[in-house]
C-alpha positions in Angstrom: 106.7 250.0 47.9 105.5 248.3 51.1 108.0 249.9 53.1 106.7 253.7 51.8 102.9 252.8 52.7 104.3 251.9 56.3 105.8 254.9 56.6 102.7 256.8 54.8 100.3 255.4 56.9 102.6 255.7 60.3 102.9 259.0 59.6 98.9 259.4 58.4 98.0 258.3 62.2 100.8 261.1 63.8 99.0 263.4 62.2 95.7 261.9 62.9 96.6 261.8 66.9 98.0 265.1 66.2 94.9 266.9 65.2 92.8 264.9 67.5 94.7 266.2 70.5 94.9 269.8 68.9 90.8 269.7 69.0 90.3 268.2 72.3 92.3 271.2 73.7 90.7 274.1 71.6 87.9 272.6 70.2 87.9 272.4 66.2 86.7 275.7 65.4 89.3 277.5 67.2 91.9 275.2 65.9 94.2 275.8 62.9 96.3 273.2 60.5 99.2 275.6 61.8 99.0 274.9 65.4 98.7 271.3 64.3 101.7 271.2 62.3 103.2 273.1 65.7 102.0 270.1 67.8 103.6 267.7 65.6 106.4 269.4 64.4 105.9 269.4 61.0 105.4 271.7 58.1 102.4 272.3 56.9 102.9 271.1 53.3 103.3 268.0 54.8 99.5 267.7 56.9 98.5 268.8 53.1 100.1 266.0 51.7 97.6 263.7 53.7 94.7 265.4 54.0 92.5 268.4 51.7 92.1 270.8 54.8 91.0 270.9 58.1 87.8 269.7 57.4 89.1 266.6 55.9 91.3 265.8 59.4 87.5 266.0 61.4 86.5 263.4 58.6 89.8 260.9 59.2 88.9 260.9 62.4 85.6 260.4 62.7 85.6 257.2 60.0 88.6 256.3 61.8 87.1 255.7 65.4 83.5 255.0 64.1 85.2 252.4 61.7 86.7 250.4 64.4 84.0 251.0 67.1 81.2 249.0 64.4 84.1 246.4 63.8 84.3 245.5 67.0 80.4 245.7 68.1 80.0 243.6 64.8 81.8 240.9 66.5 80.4 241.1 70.0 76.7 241.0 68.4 77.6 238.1 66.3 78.5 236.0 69.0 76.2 233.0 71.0 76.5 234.8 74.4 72.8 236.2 75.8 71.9 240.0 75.1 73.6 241.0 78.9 76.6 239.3 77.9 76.9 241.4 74.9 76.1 244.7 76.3 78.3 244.4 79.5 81.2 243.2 76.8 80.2 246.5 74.1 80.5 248.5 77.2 84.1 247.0 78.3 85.3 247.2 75.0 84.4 251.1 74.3 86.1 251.9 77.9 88.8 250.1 76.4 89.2 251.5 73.1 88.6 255.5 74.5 91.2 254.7 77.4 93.7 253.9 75.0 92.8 256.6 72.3 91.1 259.1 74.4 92.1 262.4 72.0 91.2 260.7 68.8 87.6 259.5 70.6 86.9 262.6 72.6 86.6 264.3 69.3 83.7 261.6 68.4 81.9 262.7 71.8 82.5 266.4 70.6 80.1 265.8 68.0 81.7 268.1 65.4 80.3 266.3 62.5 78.1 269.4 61.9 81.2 271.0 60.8 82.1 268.6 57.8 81.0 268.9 54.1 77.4 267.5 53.8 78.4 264.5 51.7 80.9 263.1 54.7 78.5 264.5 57.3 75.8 262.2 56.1 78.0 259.2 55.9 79.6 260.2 59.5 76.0 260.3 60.5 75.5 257.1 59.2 77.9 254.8 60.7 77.0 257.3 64.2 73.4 256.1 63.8 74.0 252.3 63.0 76.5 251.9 66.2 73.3 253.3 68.1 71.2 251.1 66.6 73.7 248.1 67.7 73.6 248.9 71.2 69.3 249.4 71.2 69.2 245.9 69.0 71.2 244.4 71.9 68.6 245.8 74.1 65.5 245.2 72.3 66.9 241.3 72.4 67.3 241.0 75.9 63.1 242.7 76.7 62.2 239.8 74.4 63.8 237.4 76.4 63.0 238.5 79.5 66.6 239.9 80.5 66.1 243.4 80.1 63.5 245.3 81.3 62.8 249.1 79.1 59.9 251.3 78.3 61.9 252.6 75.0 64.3 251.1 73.6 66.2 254.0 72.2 66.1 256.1 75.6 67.4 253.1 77.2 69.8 252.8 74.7 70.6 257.0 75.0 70.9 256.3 78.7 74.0 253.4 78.1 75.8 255.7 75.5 75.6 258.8 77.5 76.9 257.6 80.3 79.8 256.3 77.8 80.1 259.4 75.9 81.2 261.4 78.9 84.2 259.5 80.2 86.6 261.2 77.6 85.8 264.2 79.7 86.8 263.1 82.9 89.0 260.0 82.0 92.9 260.5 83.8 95.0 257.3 82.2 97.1 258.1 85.3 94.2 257.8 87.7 93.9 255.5 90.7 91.7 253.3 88.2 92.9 250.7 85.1 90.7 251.3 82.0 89.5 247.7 82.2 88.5 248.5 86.0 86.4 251.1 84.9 85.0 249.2 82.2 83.9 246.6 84.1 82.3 248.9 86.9 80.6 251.1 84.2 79.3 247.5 82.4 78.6 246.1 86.0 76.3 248.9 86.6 74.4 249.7 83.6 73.6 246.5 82.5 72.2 246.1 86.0 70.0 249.0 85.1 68.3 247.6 82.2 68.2 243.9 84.3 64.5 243.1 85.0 63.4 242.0 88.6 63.4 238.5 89.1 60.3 237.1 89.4 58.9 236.5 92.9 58.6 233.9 94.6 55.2 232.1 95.7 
């Protein structure tokens, strides 16, 4: 029994990374569960088997990456480190995650949930909102101590995860840049942003 839920959920995430790659190419409008089975090289009745329609692939992947995006901010946020030390590491770590699952991700940055029923759009939209929320609590912890520096909270918080969203766009895993390099140069220089001015001296 164990051995079939392997193989279940092995082949669950084929088709998952399947799809994903599918809609980063077309976009998921212009995409069909036939071109995916083409991709994969499997039959249709077998994507069925996993999934509803296509719908119901945009929602797998979507709880999917937002699932283990809050698991790992959960962790970074519960840690003793001060509110810069948690941003710059929330900002490695989503470099991190997108370098190594850029398809599956990009189709987070699409922002396709319009597209899904409205029961699992509202719950998509929920665990969207409460990652944002992560990064601006971050934030809002380092003005009070004196780290950060930031009119607005959220708009700071917009400006970090814009500059994030966008490197599924442009990211090359063969490029002259490791995904950890760019991590730490993206971290480097938008935590720096946020960083108020020491104070000066008398």
């Amino acid at each position: 029994m164990a051995r079939r839920t392997e193989r279940q959920e092995a082949r669950r995430e084929q088709i998952l990374n399947g799809a994903a790659r599918v809609f980063s190419k077309k976009g998921y409008h212009a995409s069909t569960v036939d071109e995916i089975a083409k991709e994969l090289g499997l039959t249709k009745a077998s994507i069925y088997y996993y999934v509803s329609d296509k719908s119901d692939l945009l929602y797998q992947l979507y709880k999917r990456a937002m699932t283990m995006l809050l698991e790992l901010q959960t962790a970074i946020l519960e840690r003793p480190d001060p509110p810069d030390v948690k941003l710059a590491a929330m900002i490695e770590e989503y470099v991190r995650i997108v370098g190594g699952a850029t398809a599956m991700y990009s189709v987070v940055v699409l922002r396709e949930h319009h597209a899904l029923p409205p029961r699992k759009r509202k719950e998509i939209i929920a665990m969207r909102d409460q990652y944002e929320q992560g990064y601006q609590q971050c934030i809002e912890q380092g003005i009070e101590q004196g780290i950060f520096e930031a009119q607005d909270v959220k708009m700071a918080s917009y400006v970090v995860l814009g500059a994030l969203n966008w490197i599924p766009n442009w990211y090359n895993p063969r490029g002259s840049l490791s995904k950890e390099q760019i991590g730490r140069m993206f971290a480097e220089q938008l935590v720096r942003g946020l960083r108020a001015p020491a104070p000066s001296q008398p």
